[in-house]
C-alpha positions as CSV (number, residue, x, y, z in Angstrom):
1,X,14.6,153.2,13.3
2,X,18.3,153.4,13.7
3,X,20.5,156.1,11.3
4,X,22.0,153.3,9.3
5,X,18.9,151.4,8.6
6,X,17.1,155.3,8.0
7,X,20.1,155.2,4.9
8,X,19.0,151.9,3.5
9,X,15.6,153.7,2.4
10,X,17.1,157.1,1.4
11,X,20.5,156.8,-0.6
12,X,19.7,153.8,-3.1
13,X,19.1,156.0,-5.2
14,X,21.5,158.7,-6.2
15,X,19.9,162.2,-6.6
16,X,21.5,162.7,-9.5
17,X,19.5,159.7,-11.2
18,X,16.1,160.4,-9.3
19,X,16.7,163.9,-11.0
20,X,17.7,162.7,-14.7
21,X,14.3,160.1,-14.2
22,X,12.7,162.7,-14.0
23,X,13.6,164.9,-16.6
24,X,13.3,161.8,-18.8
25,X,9.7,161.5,-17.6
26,X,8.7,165.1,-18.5
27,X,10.5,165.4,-22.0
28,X,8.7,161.7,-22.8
29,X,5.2,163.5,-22.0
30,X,6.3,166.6,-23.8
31,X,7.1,164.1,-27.1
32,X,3.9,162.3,-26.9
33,X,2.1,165.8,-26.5
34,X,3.5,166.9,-29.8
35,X,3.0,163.5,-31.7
36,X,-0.3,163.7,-30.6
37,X,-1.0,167.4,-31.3
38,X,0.2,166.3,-35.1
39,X,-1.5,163.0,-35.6
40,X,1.5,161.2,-35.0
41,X,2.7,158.2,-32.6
42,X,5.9,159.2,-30.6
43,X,8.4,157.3,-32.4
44,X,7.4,158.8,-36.0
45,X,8.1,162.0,-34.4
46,X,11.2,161.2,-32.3
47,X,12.3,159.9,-36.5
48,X,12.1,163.3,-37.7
49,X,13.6,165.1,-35.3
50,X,16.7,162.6,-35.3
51,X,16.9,163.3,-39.2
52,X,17.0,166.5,-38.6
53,X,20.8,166.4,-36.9
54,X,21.8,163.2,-38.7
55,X,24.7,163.3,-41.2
56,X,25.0,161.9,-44.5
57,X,26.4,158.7,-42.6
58,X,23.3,158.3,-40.4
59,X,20.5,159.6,-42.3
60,X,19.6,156.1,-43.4
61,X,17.2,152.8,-42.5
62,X,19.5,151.2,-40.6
63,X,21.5,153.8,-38.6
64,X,17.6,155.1,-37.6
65,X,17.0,151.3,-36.4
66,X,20.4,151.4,-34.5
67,X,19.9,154.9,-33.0
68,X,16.4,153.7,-31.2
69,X,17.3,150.4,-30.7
70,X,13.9,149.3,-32.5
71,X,13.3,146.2,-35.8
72,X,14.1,147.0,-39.4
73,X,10.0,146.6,-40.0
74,X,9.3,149.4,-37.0
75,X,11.7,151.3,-38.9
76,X,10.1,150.5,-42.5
77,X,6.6,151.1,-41.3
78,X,7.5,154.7,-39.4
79,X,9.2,155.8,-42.5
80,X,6.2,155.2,-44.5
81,X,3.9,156.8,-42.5
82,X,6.2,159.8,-42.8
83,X,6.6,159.5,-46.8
84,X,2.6,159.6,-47.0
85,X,2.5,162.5,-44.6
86,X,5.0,164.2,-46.7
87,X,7.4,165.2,-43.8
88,X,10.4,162.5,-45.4
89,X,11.9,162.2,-48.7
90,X,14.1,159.1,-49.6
91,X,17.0,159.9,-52.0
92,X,19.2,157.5,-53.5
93,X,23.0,157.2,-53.1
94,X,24.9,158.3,-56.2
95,X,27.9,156.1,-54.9
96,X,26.3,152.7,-53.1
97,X,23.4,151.3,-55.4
98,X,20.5,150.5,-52.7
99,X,21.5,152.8,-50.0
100,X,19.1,155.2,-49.5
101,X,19.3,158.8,-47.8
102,X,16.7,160.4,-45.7
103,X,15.7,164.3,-45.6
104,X,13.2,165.9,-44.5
105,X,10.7,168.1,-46.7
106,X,9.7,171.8,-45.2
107,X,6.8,170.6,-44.1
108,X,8.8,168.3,-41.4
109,X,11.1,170.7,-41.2
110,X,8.6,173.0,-40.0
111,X,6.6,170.4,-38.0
112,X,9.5,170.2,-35.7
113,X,9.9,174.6,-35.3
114,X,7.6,174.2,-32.1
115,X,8.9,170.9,-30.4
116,X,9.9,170.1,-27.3
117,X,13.5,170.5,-28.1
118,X,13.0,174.0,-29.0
119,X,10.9,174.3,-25.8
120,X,13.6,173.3,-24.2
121,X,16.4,175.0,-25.6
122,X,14.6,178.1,-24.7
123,X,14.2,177.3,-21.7
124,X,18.2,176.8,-20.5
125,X,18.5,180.0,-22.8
126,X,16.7,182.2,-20.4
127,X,17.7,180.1,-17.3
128,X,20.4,182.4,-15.7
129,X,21.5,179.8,-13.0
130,X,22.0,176.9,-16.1
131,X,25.5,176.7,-17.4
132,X,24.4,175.5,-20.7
133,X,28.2,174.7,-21.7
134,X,29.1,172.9,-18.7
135,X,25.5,170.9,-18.7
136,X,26.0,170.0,-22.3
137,X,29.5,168.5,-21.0
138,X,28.9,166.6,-18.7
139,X,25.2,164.8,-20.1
140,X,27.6,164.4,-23.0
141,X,30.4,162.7,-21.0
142,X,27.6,160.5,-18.8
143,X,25.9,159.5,-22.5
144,X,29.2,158.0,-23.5
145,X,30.1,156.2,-20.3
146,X,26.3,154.6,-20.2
147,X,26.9,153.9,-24.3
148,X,29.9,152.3,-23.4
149,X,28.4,150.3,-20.4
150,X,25.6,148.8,-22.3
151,X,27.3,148.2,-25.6
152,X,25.3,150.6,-27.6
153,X,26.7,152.3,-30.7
154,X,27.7,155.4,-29.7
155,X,25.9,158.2,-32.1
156,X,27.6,161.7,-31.4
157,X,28.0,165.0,-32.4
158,X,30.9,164.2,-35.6
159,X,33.8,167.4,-34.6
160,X,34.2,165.3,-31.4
161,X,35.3,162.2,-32.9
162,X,38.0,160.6,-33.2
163,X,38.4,160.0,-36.8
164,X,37.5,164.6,-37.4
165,X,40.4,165.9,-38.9
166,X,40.7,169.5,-39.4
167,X,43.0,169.9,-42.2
168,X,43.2,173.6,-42.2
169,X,41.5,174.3,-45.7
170,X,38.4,171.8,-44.6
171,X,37.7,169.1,-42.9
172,X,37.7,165.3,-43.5
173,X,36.7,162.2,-41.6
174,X,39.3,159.6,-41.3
175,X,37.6,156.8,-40.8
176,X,36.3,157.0,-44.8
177,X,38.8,159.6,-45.6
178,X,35.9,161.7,-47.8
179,X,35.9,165.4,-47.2
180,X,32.9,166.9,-45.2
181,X,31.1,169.7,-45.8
182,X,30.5,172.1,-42.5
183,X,27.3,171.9,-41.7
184,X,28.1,167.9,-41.6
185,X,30.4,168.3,-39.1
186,X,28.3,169.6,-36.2
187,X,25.3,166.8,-37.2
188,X,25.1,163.3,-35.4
189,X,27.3,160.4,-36.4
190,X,26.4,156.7,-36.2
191,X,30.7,155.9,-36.6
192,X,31.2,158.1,-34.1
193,X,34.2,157.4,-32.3
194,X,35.6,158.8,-28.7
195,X,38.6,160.4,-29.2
196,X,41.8,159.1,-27.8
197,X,42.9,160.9,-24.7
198,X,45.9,163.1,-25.5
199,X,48.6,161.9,-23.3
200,X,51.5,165.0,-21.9
């Protein structure tokens, strides 16, 4: 077999993807593992654990639907399976009538202490040859560019957005111009908007 027809068979597929498959593949077992370990199917636990870094803008039905790409009904059944398990709490909007917010209780709070994104966290913790900043970085910019490729909404961590404004005193999103609280700012974001490249 000649060199070029050799590179047919070994380079359509980039390492980098063979290794991100991969990784994919392992954290997938390591969520149906923990579902299982709780009585739970994956997705109902995958739920919680997005509550837990959702913001006040994306802790509801819809933005959960939008966020997995699943049906209002796969939503609405997950969520009462969670209700009844007492891990979710639904509380209503003071400021939109049928809007509905999701928290969890400290029982899901506490279901999600030993997951496999703790596992994993620890894990590029005590990994000396992991740059956790520059990892974080760059599966941050590829997120966006395949977001953007397949015309998903883009759901991201809110500081970096567009519309944050720092106004010194607090902070404030400018997309809705209502002030946000802190601990708001460094949760997930279903208006989340890439910023604008600064130009010099």
């Amino acid at each position: 077999m000649s060199s070029n027809a050799s590179s047919q068979y070994t380079e359509p597929m980039n390492l980098a993807a063979t290794l991100l498959e991969r990784l994919a593949a392992l954290i997938h077992q390591s969520v149906r593992d923990d579902a299982a370990r709780h009585g739970l199917l994956p997705i109902q636990l995958q739920v919680l654990a997005y509550l837990a870094h959702a913001n006040h803008y994306s802790d509801i039905p819809i933005a959960v639907a939008e966020y997995f790409g699943i049906t209002r009904g796969t939503v609405s059944q997950t969520l009462g399976v969670l209700e009844r398990r007492g891990l979710v709490v639904k509380q209503p909007d003071s400021r939109h009538g049928k809007r509905v917010h999701l928290h969890l209780t400290p029982s899901g709070r506490e279901l999600l202490d030993d997951s496999w994104a703790s596992r994993l966290t620890s894990v590029l913790e005590e990994s000396p040859e992991v740059d956790a900043s520059s990892l974080e970085e760059g599966l941050r910019g590829l997120l966006v560019a395949l977001q953007r490729q397949n015309h998903h909404q883009a759901f991201n961590v809110c500081w970096r957005c567009e519309h944050f404004l720092d106004e010194g005193e607090g902070y404030r999103c400018g997309l809705t111009s209502e002030p946000l609280e802190p601990e708001q700012t460094l949760k997930i974001c279903r208006e989340w908007t890439a910023p604008t490249p600064k130009s010099y």
